[in-house]
C-alpha positions as CSV (number, residue, x, y, z in Angstrom):
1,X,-30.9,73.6,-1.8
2,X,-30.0,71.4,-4.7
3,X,-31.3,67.7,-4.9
4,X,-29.9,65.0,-7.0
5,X,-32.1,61.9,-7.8
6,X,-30.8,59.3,-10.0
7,X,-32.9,56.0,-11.4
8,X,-32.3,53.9,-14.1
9,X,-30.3,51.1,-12.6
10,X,-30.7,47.2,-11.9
11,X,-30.2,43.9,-13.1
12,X,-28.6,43.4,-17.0
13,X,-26.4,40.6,-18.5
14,X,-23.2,41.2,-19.7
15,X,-23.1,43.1,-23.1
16,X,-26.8,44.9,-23.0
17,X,-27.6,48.4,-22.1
18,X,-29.1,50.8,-19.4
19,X,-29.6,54.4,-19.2
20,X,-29.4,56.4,-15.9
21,X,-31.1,59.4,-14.9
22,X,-30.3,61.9,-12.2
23,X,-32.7,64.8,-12.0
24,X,-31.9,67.8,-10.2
25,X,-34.2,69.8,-8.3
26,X,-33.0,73.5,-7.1
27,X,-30.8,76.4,-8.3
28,X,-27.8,75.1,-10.5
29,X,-26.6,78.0,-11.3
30,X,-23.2,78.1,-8.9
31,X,-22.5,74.7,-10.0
32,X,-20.5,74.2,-13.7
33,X,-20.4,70.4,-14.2
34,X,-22.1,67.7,-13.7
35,X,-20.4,63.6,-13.1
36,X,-21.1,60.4,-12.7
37,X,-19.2,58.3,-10.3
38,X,-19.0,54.5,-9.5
39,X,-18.6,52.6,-6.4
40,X,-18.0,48.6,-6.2
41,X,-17.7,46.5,-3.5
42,X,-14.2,47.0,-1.9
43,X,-13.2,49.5,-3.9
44,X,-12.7,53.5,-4.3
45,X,-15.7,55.9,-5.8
46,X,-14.4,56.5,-8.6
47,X,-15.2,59.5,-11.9
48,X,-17.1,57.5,-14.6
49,X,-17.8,60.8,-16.7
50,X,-18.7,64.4,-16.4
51,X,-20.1,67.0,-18.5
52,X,-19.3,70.4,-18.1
53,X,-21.5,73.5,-19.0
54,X,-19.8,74.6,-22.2
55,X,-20.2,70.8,-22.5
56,X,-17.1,69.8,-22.9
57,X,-17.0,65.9,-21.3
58,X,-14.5,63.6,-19.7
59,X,-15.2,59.9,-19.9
60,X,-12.8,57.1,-18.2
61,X,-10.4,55.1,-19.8
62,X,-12.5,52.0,-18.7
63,X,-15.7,52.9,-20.4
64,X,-15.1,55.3,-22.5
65,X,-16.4,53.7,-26.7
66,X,-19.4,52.1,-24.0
67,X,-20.8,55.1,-21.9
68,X,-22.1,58.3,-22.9
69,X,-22.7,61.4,-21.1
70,X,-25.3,64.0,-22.2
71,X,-27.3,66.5,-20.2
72,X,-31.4,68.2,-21.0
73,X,-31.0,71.7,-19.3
74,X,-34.4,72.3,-19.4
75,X,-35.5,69.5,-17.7
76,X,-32.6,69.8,-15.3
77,X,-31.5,66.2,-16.0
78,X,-27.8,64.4,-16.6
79,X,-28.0,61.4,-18.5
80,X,-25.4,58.0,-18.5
81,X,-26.1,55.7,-21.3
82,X,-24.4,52.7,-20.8
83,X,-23.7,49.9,-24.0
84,X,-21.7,47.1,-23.9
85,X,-22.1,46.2,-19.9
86,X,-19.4,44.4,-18.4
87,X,-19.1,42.5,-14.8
88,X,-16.7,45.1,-13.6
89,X,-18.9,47.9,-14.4
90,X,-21.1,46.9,-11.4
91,X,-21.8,49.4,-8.8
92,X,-23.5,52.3,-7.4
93,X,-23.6,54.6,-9.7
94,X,-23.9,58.6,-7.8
95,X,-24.6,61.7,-9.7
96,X,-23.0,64.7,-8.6
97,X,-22.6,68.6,-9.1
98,X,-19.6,69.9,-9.7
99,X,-18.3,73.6,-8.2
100,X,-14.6,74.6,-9.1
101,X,-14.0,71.0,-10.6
102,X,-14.7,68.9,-7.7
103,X,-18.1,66.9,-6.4
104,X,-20.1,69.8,-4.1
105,X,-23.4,67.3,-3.8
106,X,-24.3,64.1,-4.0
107,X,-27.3,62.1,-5.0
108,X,-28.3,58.9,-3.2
109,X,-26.8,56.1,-6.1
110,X,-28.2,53.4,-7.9
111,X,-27.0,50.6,-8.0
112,X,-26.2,48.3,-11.8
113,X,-25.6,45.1,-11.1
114,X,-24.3,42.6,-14.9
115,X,-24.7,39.1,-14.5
116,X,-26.1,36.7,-16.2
């Protein structure tokens, strides 16, 4: 069974940085992307970015020139780097696995908060 752990959020003013981690534990094999999704307060998860296999990537309109996808196969790890941090880009931030272009499992989130 397939386990998704992110880490790597928390407290940063507008305009700095933070990476996110989600490590996977398990088989991936059935699974051929891999996305990261937000959640604020009141509103809708939404896709932040994905990276497929082949690794071909999709980035949001609202962060894409400020986030950047990547993935380390060996280590089984998806990666979010985030530049440029707004207020509206807090939220929980969830990592998930993709099967036949849709989100087949979750991890738990971590939540970014920008303030200053």
């Amino acid at each position: 069974q397939v386990q998704l752990v992110e880490s790597g959020g928390g407290l940063v003013q507008p305009g700095g940085s933070l990476k996110l981690s989600c490590a996977a534990s398990g088989s991936l094999y059935v699974f051929n992307a891999m996305g990261w999704y937000r959640q604020a307060p009141g509103k809708e998860r939404e896709l932040v970015a994905s990276i497929g296999n082949g690794g071909n990537e999709i980035i949001a309109d609202t962060v894409k020139g400020r986030f950047t996808i990547s993935r380390d196969a060996t280590k089984k790890t998806v990666y979010l780097q985030m530049n440029s941090l707004k207020s509206e880009d807090t939220a929980v931030y969830y990592c998930a696995a993709h099967r036949f272009g849709h989100p087949d499992v979750w991890g738990q989130g971590t939540l970014v908060t920008v303030s200053s």
